[in-house]
N, CA, C and O atoms as a GROMACS GRO file, in nm:
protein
  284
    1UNK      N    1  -0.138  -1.118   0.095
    1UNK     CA    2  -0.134  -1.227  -0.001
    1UNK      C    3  -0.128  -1.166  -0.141
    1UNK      O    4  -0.202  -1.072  -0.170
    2UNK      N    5  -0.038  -1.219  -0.231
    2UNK     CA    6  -0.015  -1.169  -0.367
    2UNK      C    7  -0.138  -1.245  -0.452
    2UNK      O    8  -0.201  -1.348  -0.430
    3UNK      N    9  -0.145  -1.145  -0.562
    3UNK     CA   10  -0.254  -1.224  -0.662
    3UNK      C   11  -0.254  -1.324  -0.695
    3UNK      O   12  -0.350  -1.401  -0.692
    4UNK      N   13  -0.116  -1.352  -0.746
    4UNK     CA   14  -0.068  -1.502  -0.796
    4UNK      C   15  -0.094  -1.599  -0.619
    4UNK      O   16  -0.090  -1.718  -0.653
    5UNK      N   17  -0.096  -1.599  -0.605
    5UNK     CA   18  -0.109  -1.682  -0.472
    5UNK      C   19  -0.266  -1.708  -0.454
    5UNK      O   20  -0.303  -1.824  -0.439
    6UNK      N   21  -0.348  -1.617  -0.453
    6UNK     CA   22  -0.461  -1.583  -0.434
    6UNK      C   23  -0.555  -1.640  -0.535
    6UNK      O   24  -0.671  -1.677  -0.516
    7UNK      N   25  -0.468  -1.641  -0.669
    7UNK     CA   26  -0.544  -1.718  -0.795
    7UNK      C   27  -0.564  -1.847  -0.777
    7UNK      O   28  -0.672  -1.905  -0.776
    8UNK      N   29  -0.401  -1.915  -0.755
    8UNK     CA   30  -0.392  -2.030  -0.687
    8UNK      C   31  -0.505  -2.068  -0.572
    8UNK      O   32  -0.558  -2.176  -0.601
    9UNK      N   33  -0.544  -2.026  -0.483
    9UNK     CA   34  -0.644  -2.077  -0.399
    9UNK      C   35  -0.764  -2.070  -0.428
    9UNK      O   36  -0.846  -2.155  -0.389
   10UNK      N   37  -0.801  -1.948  -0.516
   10UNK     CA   38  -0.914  -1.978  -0.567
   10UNK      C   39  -0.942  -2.087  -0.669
   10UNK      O   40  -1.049  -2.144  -0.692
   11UNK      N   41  -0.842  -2.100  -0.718
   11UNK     CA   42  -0.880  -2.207  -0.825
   11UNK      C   43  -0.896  -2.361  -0.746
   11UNK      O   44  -0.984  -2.443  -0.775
   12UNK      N   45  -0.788  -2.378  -0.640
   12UNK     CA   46  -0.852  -2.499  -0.570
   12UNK      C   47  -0.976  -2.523  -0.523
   12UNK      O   48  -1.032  -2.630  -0.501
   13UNK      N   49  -1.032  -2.356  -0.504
   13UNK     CA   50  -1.166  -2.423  -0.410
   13UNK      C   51  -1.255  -2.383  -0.456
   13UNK      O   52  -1.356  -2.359  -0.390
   14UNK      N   53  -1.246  -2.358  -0.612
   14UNK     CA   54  -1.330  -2.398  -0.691
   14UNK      C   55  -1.338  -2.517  -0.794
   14UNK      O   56  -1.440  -2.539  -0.860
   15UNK      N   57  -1.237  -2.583  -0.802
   15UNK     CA   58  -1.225  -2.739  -0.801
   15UNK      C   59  -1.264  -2.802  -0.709
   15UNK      O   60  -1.295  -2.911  -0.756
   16UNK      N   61  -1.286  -2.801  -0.590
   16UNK     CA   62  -1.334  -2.902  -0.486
   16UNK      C   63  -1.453  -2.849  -0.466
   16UNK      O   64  -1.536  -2.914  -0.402
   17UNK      N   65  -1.494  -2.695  -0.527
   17UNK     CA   66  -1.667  -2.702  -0.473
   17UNK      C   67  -1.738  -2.767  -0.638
   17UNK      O   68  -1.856  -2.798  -0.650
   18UNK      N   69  -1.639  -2.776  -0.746
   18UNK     CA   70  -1.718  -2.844  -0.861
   18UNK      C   71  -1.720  -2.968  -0.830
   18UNK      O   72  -1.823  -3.034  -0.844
   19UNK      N   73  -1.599  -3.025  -0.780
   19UNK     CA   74  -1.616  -3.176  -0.747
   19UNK      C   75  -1.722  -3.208  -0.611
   19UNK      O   76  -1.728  -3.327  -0.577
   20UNK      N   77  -1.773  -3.147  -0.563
   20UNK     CA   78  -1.857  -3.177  -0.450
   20UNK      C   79  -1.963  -3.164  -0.518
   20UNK      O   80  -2.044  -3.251  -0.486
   21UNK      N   81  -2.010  -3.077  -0.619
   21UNK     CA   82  -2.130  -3.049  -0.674
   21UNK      C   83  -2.169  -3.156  -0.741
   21UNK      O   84  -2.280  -3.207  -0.732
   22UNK      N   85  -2.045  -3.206  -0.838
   22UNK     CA   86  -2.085  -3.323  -0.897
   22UNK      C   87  -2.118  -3.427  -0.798
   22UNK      O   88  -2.226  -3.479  -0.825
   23UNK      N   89  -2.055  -3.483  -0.681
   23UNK     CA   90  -2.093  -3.545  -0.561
   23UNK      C   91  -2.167  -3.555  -0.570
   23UNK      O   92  -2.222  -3.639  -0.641
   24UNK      N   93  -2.233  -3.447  -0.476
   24UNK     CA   94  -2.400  -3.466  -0.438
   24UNK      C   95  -2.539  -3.366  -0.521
   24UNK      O   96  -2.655  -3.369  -0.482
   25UNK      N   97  -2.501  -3.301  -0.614
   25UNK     CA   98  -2.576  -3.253  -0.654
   25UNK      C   99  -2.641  -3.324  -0.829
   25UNK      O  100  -2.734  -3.397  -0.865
   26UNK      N  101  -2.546  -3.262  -0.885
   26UNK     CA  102  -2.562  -3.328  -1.026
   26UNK      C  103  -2.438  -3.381  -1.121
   26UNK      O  104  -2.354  -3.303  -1.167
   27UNK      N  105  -2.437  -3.449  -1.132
   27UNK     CA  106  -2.353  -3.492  -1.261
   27UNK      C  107  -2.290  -3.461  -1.350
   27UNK      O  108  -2.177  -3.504  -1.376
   28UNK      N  109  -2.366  -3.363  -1.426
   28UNK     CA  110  -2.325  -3.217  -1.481
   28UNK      C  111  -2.243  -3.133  -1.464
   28UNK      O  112  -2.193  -3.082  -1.565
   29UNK      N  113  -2.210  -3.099  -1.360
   29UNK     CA  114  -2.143  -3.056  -1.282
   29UNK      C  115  -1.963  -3.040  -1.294
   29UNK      O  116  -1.891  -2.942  -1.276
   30UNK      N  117  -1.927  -3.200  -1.336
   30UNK     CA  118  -1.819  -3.224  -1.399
   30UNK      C  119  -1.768  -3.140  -1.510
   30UNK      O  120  -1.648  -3.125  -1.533
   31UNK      N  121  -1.863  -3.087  -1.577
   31UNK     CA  122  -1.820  -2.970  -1.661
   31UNK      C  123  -1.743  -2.839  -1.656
   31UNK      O  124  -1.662  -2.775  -1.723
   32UNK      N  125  -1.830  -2.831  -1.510
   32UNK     CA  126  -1.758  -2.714  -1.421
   32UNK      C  127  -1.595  -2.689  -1.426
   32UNK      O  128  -1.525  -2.592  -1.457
   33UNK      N  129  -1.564  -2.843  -1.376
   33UNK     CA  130  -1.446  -2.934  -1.310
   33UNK      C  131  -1.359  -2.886  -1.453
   33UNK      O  132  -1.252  -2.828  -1.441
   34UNK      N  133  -1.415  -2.917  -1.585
   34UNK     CA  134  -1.383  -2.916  -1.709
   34UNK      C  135  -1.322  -2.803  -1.734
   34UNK      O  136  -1.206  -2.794  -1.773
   35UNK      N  137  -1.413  -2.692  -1.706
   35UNK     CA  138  -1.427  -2.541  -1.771
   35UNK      C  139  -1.279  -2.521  -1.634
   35UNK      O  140  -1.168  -2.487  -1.675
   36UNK      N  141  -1.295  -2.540  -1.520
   36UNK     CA  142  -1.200  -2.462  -1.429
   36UNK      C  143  -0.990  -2.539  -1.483
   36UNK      O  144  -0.881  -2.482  -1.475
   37UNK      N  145  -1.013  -2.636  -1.514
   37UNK     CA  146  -0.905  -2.683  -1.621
   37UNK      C  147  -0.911  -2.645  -1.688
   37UNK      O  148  -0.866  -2.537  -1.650
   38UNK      N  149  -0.941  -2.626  -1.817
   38UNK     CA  150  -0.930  -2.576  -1.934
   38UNK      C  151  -0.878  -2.433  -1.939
   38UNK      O  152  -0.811  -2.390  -2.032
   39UNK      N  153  -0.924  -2.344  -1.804
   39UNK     CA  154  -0.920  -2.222  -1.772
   39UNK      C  155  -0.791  -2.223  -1.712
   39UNK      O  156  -0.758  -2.105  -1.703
   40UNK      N  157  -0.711  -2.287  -1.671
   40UNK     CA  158  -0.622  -2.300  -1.629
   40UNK      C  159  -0.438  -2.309  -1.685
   40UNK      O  160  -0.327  -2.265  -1.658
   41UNK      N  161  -0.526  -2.423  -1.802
   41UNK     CA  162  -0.409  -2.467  -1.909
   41UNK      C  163  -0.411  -2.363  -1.983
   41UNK      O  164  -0.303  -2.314  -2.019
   42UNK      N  165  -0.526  -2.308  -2.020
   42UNK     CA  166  -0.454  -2.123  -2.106
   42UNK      C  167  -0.436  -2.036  -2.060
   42UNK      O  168  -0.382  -1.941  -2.117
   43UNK      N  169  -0.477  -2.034  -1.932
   43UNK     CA  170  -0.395  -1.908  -1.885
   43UNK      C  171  -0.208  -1.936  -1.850
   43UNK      O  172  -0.125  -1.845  -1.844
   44UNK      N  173  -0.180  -2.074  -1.831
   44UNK     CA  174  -0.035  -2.088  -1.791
   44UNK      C  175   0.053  -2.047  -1.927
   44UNK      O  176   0.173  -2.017  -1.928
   45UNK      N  177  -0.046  -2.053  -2.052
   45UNK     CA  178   0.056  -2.034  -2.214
   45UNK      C  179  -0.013  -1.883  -2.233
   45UNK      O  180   0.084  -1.810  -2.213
   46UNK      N  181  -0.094  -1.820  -2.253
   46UNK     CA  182  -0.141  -1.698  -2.276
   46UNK      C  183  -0.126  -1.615  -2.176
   46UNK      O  184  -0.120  -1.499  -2.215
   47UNK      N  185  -0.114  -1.633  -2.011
   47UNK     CA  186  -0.117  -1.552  -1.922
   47UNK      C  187  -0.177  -1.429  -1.878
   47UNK      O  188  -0.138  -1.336  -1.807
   48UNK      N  189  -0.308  -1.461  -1.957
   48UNK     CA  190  -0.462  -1.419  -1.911
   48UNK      C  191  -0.508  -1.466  -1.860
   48UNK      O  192  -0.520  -1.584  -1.893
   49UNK      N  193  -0.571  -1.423  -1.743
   49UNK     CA  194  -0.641  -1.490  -1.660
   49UNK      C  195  -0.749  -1.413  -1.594
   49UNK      O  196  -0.713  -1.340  -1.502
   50UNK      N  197  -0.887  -1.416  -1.626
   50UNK     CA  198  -1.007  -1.370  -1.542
   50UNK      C  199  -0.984  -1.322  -1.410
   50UNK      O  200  -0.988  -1.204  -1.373
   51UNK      N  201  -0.954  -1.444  -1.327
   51UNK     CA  202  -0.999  -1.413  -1.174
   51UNK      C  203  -0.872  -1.362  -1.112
   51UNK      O  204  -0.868  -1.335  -0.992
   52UNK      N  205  -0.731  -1.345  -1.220
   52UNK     CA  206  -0.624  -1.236  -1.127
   52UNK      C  207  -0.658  -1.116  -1.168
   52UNK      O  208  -0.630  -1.022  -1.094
   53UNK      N  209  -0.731  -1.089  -1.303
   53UNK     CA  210  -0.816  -0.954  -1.326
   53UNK      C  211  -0.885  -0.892  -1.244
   53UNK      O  212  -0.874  -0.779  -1.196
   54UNK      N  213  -0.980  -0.997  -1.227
   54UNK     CA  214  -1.092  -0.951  -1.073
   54UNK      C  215  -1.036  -0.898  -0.951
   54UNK      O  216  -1.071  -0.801  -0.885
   55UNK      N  217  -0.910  -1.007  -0.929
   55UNK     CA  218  -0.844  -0.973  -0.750
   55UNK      C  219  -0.746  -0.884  -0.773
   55UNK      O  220  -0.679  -0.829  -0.686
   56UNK      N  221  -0.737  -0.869  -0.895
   56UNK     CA  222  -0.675  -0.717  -0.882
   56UNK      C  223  -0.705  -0.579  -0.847
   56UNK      O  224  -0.655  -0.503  -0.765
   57UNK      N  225  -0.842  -0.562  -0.965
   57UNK     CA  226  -0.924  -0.492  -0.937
   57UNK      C  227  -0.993  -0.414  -0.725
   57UNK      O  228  -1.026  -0.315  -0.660
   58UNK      N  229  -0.971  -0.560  -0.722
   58UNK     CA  230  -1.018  -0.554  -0.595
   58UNK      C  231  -0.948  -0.504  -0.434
   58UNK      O  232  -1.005  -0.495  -0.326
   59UNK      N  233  -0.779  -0.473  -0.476
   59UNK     CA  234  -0.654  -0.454  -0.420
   59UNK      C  235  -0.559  -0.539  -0.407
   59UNK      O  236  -0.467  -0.521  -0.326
   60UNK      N  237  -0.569  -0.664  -0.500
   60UNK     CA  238  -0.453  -0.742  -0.448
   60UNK      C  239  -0.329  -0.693  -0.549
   60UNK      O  240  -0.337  -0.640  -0.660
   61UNK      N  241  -0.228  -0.725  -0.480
   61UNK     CA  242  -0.103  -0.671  -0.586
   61UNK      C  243   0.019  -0.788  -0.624
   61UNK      O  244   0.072  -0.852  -0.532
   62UNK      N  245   0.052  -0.805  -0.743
   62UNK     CA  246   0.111  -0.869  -0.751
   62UNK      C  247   0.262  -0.915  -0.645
   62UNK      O  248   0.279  -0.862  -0.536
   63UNK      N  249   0.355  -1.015  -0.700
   63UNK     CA  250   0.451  -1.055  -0.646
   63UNK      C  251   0.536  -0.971  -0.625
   63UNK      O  252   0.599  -0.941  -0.524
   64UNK      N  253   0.535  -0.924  -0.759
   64UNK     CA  254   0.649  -0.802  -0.748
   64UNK      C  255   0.621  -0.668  -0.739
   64UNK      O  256   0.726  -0.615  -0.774
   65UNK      N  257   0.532  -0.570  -0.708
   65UNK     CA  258   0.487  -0.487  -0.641
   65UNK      C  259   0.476  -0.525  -0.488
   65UNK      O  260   0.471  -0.431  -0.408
   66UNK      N  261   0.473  -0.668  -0.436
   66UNK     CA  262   0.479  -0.648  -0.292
   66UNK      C  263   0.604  -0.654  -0.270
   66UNK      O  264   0.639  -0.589  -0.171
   67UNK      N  265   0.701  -0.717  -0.334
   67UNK     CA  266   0.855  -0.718  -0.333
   67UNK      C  267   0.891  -0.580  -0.327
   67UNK      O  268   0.921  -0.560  -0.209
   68UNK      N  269   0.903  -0.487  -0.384
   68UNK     CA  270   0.928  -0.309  -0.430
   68UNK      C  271   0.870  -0.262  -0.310
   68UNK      O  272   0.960  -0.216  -0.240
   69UNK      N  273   0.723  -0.251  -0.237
   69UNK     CA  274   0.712  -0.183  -0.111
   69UNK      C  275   0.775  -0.270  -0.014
   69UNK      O  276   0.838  -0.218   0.078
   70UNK      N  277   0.768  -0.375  -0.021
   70UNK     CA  278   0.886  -0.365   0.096
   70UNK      C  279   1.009  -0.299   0.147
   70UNK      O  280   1.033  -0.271   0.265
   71UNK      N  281   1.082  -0.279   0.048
   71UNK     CA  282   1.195  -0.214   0.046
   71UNK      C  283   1.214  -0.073   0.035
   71UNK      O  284   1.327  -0.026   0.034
   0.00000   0.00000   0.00000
């Protein structure tokens, strides 16, 4: 799985564990929901992004580095 792919899923399911939190936990919570948008809309214009930093770090490789070993 490429980073960009990988960002993508994390970011869903950390939208649905903020929206569950707000659910059943607290209210507050919605902020979360807030912060994981907000985090989102600047990374699509600045193309910084935290958590493809992290899963990089960690071995994931982009689109186009998995494109190049393939071949």
């Amino acid at each position: 799985m490429s980073v960009e792919r990988a960002t993508i899923a994390f970011a869903g399911l950390m939208v649905l564990l903020s929206v569950a939190l707000t659910i059943w936990i607290n209210d507050n919570f919605i902020w979360f929901t807030v912060f994981i948008g907000a985090n989102l809309l600047q990374s699509a214009y600045t193309q910084f992004c935290p958590a493809a930093i992290i899963l990089c770090k960690i071995g994931f490789q982009s689109e186009a580095q998995l494109a190049t070993a393939e071949h």
